[in-house]
Backbone as CSV, one residue per row, in Angstrom:
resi,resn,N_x,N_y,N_z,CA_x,CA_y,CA_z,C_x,C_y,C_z
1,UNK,145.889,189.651,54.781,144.452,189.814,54.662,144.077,189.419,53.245
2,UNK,142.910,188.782,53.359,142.814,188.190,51.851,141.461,188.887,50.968
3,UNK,141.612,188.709,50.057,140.151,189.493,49.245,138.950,189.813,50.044
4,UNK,138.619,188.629,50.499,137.198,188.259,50.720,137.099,188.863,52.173
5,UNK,138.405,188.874,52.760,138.486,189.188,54.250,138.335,191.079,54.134
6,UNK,139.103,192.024,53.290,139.109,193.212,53.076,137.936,193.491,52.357
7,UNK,136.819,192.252,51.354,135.300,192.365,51.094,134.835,193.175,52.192
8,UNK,135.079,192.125,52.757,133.877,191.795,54.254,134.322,192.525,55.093
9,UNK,135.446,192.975,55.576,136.013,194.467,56.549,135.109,195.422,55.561
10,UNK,134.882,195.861,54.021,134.331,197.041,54.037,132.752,197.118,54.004
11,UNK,132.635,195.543,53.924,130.947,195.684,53.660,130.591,196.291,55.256
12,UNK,130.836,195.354,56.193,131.111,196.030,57.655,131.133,197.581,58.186
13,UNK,132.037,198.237,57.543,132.831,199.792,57.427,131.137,200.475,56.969
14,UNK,131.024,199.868,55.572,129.194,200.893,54.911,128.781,200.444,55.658
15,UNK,128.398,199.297,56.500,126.894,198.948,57.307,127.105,199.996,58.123
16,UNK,128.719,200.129,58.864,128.400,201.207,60.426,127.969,202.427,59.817
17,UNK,128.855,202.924,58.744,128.711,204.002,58.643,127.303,204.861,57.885
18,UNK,126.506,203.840,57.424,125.373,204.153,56.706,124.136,204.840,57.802
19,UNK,123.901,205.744,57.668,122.253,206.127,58.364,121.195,205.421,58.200
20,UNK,120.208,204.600,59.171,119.612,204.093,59.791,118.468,205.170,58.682
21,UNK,117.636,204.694,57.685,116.613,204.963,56.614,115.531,204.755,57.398
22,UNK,114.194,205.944,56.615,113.109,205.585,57.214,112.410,204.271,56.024
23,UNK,111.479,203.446,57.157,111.011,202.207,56.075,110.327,202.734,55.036
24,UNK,110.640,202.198,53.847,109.859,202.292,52.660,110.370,203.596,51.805
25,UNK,111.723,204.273,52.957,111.830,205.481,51.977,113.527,204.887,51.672
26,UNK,113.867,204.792,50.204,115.570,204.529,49.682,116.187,205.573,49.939
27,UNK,117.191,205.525,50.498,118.112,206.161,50.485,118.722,207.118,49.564
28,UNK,119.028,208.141,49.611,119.798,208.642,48.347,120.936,209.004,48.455
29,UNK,121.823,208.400,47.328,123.309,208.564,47.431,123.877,209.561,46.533
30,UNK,123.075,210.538,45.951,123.912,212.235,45.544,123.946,213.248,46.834
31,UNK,123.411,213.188,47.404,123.604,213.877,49.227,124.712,213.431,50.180
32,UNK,124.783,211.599,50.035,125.551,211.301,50.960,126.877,211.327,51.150
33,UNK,127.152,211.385,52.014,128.814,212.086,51.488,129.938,210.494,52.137
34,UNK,129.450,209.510,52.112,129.743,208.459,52.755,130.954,207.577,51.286
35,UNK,130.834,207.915,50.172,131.870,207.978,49.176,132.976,208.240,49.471
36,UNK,133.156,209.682,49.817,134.501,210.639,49.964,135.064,209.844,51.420
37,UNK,134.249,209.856,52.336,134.919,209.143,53.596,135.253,207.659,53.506
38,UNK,134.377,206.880,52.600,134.708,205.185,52.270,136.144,205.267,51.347
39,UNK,136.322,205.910,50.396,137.525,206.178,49.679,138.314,206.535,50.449
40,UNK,138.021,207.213,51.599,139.456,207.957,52.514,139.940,206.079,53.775
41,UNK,138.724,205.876,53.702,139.287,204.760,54.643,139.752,203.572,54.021
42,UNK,138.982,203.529,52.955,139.807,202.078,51.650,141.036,202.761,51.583
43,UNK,141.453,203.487,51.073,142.956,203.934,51.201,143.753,203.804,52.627
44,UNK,142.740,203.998,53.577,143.876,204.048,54.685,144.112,202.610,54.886
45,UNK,142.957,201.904,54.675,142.885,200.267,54.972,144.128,199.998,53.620
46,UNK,144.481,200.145,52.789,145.354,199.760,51.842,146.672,200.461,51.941
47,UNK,147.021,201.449,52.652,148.225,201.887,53.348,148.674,200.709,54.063
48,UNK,147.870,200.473,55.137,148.023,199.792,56.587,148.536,198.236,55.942
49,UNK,147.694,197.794,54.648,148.219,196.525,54.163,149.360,196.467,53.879
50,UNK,149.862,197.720,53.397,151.228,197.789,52.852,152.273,197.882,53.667
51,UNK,152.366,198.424,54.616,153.096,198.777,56.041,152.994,197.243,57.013
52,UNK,151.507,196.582,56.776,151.525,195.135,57.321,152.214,194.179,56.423
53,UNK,152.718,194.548,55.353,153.203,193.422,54.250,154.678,193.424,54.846
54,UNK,155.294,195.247,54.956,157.053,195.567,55.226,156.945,194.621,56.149
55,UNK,156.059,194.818,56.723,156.573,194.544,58.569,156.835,193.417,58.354
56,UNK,155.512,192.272,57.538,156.056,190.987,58.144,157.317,190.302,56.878
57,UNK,157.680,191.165,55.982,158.948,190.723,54.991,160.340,190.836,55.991
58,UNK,160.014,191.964,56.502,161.284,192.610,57.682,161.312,191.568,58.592
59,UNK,160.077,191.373,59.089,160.374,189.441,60.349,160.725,188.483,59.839
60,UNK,160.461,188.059,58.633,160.803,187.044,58.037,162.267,187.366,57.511
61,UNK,162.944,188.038,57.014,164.127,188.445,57.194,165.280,188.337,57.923
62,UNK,164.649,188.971,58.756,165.134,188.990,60.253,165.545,187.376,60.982
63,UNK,164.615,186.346,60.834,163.880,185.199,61.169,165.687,184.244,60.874
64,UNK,165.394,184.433,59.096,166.169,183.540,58.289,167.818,184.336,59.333
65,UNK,168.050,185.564,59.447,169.195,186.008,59.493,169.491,185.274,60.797
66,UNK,168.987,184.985,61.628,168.866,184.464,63.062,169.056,183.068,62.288
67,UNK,168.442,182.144,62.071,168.451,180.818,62.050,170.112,180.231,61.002
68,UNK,170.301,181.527,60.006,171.485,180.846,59.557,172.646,181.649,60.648
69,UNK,172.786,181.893,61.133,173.621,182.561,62.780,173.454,181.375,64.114
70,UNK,172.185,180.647,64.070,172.323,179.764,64.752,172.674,178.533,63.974
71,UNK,172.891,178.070,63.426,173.082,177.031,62.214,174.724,177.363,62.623
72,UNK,175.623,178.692,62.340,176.897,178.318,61.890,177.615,178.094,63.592
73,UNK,176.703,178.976,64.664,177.309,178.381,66.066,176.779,177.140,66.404
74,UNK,176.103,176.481,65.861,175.916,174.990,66.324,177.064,174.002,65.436
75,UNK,177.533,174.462,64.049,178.620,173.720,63.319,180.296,174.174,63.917
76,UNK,179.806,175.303,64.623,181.327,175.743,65.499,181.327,174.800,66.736
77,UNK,180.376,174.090,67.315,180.281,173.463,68.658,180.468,172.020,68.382
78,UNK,180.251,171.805,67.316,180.502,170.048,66.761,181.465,169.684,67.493
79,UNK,181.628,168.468,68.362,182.932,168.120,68.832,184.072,168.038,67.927
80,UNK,184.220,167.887,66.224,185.135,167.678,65.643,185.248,168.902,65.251
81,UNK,184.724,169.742,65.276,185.192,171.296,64.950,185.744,172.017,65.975
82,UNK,185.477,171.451,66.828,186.337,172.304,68.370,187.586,171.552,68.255
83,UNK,188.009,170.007,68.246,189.082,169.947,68.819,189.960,170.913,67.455
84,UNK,189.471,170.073,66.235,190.405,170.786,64.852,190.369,172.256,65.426
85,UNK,189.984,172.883,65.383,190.008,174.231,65.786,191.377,174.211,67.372
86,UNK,191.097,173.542,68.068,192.079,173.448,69.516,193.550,172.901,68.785
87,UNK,193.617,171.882,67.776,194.860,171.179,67.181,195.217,172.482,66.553
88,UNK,194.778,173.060,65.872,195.012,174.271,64.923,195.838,175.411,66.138
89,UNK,195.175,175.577,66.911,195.927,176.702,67.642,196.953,176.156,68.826
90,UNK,196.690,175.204,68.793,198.130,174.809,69.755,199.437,174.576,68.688
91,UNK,199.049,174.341,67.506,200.507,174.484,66.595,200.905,175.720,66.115
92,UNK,199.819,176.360,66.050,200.368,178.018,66.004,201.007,178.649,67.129
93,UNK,200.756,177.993,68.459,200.988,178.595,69.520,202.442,177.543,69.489
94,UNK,202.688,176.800,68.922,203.982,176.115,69.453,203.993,175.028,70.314
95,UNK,202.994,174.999,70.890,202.987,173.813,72.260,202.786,172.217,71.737
C-alpha cells in the first residue's frame, strides 16, 4: 500500500465516520471523539501493513526456496547427469 493509497483509505475512514452537520453550522472538534477512534484505526491500519509486509517477505521466501529446489531437480534430470550418475553406481556396484 502506498502513501497516497493509505492518504486516501483515511480520508475515506473521516468522511464515513464524520456526522452529517447542520448547513451553515461548523462542526466542532473539542466534543468529537472521532480522534481517539481515527488513532485507534490508523494504528490498526498500520499493524495490518506490517503483518501484510511478513506475509508477503514469507511468500517471497518461500517462492525463491521452491525455484532453487526446482532448478537443482531439473540439473539432476540432464541426460548427462543421469547417465554419470548410472556409470558412477554401476562401478560401485561392480557390474
Amino acid at each position: 500500500m502506498t502513501l497516497s493509497d493509505r492518504e486516501g483509505l483515511i480520508a475515506r475512514i473521516r468522511q464515513i465516520r464524520r456526522p452529517p452537520t447542520a448547513v451553515g453550522r461548523p462542526s466542532t472538534d473539542a466534543s468529537d471523539p472521532q480522534p481517539d477512534g481515527l488513532r485507534a484505526l490508523e494504528a490498526r491500519v498500520a499493524h495490518l501493513e506490517q503483518l501484510l509486509e511478513g506475509l508477503q517477505d514469507s511468500v517471497h521466501r518461500e517462492s525463491e526456496r521452491h525455484a532453487k529446489l526446482i532448478a537443482e531437480l531439473q540439473a539432476q534430470l540432464q541426460p548427462g547427469t543421469i547417465s554419470a550418475a548410472l556409470s558412477k553406481d554401476a562401478r560401485n556396484r561392480g557390474l
